[in-house]
C-alpha positions in Angstrom: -20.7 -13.7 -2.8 -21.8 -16.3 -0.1 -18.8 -17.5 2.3 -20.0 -20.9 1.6 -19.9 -20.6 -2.1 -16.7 -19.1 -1.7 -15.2 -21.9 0.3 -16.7 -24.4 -1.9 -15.4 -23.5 -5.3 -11.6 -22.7 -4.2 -11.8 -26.0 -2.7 -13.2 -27.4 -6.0 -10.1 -25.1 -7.5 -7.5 -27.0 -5.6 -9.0 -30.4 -6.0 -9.2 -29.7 -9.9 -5.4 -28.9 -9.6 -4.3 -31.8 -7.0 -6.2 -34.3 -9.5 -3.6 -32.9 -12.5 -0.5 -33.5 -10.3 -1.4 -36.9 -8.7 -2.6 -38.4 -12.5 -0.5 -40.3 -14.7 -3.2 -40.9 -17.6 -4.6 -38.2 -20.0 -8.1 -37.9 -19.2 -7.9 -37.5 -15.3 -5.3 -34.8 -15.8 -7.8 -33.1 -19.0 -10.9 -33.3 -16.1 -8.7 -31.9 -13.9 -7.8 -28.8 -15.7 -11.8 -28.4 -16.9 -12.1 -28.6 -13.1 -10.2 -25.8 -12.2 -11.6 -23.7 -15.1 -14.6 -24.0 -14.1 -14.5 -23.6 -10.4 -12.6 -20.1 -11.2 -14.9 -18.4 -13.9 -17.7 -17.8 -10.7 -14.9 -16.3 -8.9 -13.8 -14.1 -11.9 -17.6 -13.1 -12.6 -18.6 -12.0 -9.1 -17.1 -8.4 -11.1 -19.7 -6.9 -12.2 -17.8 -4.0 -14.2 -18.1 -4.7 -18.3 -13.5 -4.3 -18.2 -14.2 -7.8 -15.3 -16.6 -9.3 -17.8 -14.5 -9.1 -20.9 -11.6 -10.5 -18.8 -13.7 -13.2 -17.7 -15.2 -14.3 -20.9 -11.3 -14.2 -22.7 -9.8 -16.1 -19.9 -12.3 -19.0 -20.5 -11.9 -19.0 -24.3 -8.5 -19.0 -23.8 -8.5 -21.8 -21.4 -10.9 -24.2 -23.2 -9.1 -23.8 -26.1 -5.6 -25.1 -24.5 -7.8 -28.1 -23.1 -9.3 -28.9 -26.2 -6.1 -28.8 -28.2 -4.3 -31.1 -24.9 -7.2 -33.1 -25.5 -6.8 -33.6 -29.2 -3.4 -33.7 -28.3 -3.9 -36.7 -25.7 -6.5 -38.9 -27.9 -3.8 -38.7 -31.3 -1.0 -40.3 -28.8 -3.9 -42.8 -27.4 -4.5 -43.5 -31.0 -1.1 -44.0 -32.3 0.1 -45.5 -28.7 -2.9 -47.6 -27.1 -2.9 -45.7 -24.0 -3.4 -42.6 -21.8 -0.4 -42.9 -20.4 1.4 -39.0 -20.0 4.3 -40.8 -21.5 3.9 -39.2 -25.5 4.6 -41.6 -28.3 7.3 -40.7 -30.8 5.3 -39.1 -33.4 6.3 -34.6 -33.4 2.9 -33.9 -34.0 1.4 -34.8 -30.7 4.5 -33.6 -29.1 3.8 -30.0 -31.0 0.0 -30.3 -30.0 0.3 -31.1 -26.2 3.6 -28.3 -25.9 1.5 -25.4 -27.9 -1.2 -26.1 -25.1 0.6 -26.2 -22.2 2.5 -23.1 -23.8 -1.0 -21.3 -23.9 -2.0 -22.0 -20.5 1.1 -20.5 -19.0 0.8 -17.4 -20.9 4.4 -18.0 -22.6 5.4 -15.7 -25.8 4.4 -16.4 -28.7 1.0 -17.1 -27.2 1.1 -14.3 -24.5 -1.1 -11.9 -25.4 -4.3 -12.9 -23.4 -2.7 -12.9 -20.1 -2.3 -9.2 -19.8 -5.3 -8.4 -21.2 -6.7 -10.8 -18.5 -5.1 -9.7 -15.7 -5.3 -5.9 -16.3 -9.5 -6.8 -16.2 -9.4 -8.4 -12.7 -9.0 -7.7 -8.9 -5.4 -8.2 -7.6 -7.3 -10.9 -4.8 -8.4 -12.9 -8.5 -5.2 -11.8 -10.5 -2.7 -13.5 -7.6 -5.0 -17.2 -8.4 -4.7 -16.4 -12.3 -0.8 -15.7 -12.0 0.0 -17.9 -9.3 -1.8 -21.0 -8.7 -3.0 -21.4 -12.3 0.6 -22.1 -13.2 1.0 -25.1 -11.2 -0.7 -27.5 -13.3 0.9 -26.8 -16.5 4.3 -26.7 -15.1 4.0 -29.9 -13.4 2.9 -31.2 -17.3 5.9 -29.9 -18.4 8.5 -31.6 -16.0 6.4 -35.0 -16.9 7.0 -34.5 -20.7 10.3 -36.3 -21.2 11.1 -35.5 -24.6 13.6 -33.7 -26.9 11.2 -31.7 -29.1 9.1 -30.5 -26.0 12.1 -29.4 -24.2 13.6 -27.4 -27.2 9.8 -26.2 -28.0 9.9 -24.4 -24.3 13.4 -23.1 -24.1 12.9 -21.2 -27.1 9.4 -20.4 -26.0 11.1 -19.4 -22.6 13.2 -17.5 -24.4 11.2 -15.4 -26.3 8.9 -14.9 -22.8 12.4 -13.6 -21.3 12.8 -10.7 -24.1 8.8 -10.0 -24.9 8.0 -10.1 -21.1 10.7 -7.6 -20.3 10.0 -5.5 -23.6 6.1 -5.4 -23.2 6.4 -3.8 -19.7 8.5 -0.9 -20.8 5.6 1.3 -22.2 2.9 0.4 -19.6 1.3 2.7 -16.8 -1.0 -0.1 -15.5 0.8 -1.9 -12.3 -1.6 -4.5 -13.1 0.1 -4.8 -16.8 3.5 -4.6 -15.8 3.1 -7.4 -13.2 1.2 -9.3 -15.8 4.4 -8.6 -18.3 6.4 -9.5 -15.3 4.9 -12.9 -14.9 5.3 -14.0 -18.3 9.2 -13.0 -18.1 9.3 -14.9 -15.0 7.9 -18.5 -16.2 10.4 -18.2 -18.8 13.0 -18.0 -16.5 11.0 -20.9 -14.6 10.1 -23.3 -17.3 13.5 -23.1 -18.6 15.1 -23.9 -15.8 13.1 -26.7 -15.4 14.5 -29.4 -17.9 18.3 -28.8 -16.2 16.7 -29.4 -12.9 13.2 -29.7 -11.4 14.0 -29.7 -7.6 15.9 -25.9 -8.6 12.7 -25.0 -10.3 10.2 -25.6 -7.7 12.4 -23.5 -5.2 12.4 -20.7 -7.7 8.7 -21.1 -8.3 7.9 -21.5 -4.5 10.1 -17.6 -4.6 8.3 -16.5 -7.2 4.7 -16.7 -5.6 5.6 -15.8 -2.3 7.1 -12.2 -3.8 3.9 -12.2 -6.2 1.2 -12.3 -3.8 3.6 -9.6 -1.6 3.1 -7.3 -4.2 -0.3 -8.4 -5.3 -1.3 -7.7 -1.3 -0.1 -4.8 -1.4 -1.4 -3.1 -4.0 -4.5 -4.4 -2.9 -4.7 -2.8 0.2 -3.8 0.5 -1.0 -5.8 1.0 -4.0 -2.5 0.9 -7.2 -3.6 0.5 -9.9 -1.4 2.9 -11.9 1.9 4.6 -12.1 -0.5 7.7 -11.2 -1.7 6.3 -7.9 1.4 5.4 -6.4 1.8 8.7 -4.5 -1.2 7.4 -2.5 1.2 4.7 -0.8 3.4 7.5 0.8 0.8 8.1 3.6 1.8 4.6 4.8 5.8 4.5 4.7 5.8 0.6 5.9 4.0 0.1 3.0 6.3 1.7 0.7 9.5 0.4 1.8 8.1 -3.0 1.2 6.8 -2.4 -1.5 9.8 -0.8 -3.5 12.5 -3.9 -1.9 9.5 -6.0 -3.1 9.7 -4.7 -6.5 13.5 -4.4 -6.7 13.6 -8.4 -5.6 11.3 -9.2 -8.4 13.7 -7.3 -10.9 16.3 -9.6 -9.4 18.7 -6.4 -8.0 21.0 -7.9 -5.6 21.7 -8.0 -2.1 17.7 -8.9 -2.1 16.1 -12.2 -2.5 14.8 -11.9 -6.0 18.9 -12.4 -6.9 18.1 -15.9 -6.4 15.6 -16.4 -9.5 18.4 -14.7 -12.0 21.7 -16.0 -10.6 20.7 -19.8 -9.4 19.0 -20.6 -13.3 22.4 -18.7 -15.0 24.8 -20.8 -13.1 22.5 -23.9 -13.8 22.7 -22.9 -17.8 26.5 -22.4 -17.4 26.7 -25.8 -15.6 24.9 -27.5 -18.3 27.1 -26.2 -21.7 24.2 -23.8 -22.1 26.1 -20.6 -22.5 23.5 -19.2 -25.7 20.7 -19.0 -23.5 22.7 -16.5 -21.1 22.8 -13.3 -23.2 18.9 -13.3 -23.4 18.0 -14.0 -19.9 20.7 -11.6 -19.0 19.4 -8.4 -21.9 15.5 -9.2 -20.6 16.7 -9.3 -17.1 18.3 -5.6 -17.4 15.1 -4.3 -19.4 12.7 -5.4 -16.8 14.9 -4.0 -13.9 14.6 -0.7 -15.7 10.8 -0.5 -15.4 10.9 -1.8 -11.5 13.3 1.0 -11.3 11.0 3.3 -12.9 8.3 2.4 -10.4 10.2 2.3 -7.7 11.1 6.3 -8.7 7.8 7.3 -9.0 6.9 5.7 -5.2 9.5 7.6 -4.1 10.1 10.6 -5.5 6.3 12.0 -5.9 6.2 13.1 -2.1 4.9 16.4 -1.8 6.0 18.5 1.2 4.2 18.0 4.1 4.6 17.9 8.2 6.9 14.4 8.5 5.6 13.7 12.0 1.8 12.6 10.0 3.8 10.4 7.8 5.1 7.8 10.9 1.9 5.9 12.3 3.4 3.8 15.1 1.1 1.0 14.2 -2.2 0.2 12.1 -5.4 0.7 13.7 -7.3 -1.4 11.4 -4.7 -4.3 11.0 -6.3 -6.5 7.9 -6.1 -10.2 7.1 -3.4 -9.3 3.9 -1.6 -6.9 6.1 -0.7 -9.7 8.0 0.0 -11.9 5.0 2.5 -8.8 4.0 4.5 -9.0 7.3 4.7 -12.7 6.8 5.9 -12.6 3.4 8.3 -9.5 3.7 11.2 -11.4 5.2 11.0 -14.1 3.1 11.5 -11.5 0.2 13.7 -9.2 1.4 16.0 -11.6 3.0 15.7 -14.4 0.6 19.7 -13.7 -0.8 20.2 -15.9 2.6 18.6 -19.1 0.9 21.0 -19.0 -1.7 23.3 -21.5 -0.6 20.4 -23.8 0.1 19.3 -23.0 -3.8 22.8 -24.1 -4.6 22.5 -27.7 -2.6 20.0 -28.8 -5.7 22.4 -28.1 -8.5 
């Protein structure tokens, strides 16, 4: 695809997303999310492959489906309100209507099943917009929805995303999959967190992308796409260090920096009188860190013997654009346990 049109419809992606966060009224922030839709499914498309297609064509029914029903949604409280004001009127249904598309947009259980479907179908380059920046918009809905109902509508949702998220990656041999399974368990944690305090969940967001698009960059530049292909990483061992401490910090295994996005949100539920949400963020927390852990195995112990002197290049010839973006993001991952008492100033 053309630089140019490149250029122009991730700025049109951004713009679609920067018009959701600085609206207060229902209509800027629907065109917004049309906006962002739209600017992607060119970006999605440029795969030409029938499995890029498919994912293409389910992530835009999906997605105007969640807009129409925010739209309904928006026009029932303009009816029974007088306004477009976010602020929802009192009446459950439009508080059920505007949650179950916000819920669908996110790709939280019960209304996961697209997003691994979706993301199993694209490149890692497209899957790190779908389960990164994507995610933005909705969440920032959320933390503007100032209501009862919506709030106990996604803590259970966030709930179930915790369990299913951690469950549906058990079974999977797709990296693409398993990160897709790891994404929904991960905005549970996230959009739970948020209605005990916002500023903590933008810091575990902000964690949660920076370790995503590690791993997404990664796998990227050396060809994973399954449990299968891992053993190609081992010809690079920078790339498989980071790569397994990435993992582990996304499983949340301590001393690393994905700690913070378990520990942080547990202590802010213990805080807050909360203590029946624990058990389930703890039980999906353990399931998931079994299936890191299987990765991890398989990276590491699928090393067949050969002359270790090959396996040490001193430095990368061909230095890329995302190996760079990898050395920039490693620290922040690896070392991230260090932020933790920053984390603990927005309690």
């Amino acid at each position: 695809m053309n630089r140019t049109v490149v250029i122009f419809l991730l700025t049109t992606l951004i713009s679609g997303t920067l018009l959701v966060v600085t609206s207060k009224h229902w209509f800027p922030i629907w065109l917004g999310l049309e906006l962002s839709t739209l600017s992607l499914l060119p970006l999605l498309s440029f795969n030409t492959w029938s499995r890029g297609t498919e994912a293409t064509l389910k992530y835009f029914l999906v997605q105007a489906f969640s807009a129409a029903l925010l739209l309904n949604g928006a026009t029932l409280n303009l009816w029974i309100s007088g306004n477009w004001e976010i602020t929802l009127s009192s009446e459950p249904i439009v508080h059920s209507i505007i949650t179950l598309a916000l819920v669908i947009k996110l790709g939280l259980a019960p209304c996961h099943f697209w997003f691994p479907d979706v993301l199993s179908g694209l490149t890692f380059n497209n899957g790190i917009i779908i389960a990164c920046w994507q995610k933005i918009a909705p969440l920032f809905l959320i933390t503007n929805l100032n209501s009862l109902i919506v709030s106990e509508l996604i803590i259970i949702c966030s709930i179930l995303s915790v369990i299913i998220g951690a469950w549906g990656g058990l079974n999977q041999i797709s990296i693409r999959k398993i990160l897709a399974y790891s994404s929904i368990g991960h905005m549970g944690w996230i959009s739970c967190t948020i209605f005990f305090s916002i500023e903590t969940a933008i810091l575990l967001f902000t964690f949660y992308i920076l370790n995503n698009v590690l791993i997404f960059c990664i796998c990227n530049t050396n060809n994973l796409y399954s449990l299968s292909s891992l053993s190609k990483i081992n010809s690079n061992p920078t790339s498989a260090i980071l790569f397994i401490l990435a993992l582990l910090s996304l499983g949340g295994l301590p001393p690393l920096g994905g700690f913070i996005n378990k520990l942080v949100p547990l202590s802010i539920f213990t805080l807050n009188n909360s203590l029946f949400i624990i058990p389930f963020f703890i039980i999906g927390s353990l399931i998931s860190l079994y299936f890191y852990l299987r990765i991890t195995f398989n990276t590491s112990l699928t090393l067949f013997p050969q002359n270790s002197l090959s396996l040490l290049p001193i430095r990368s010839t061909n230095p890329t654009k995302q190996t760079l973006i990898i050395s920039a993001l490693a620290p922040l991952t690896i070392w991230g346990l260090l932020l933790i008492p920053s984390f603990y100033l927005f309690i």
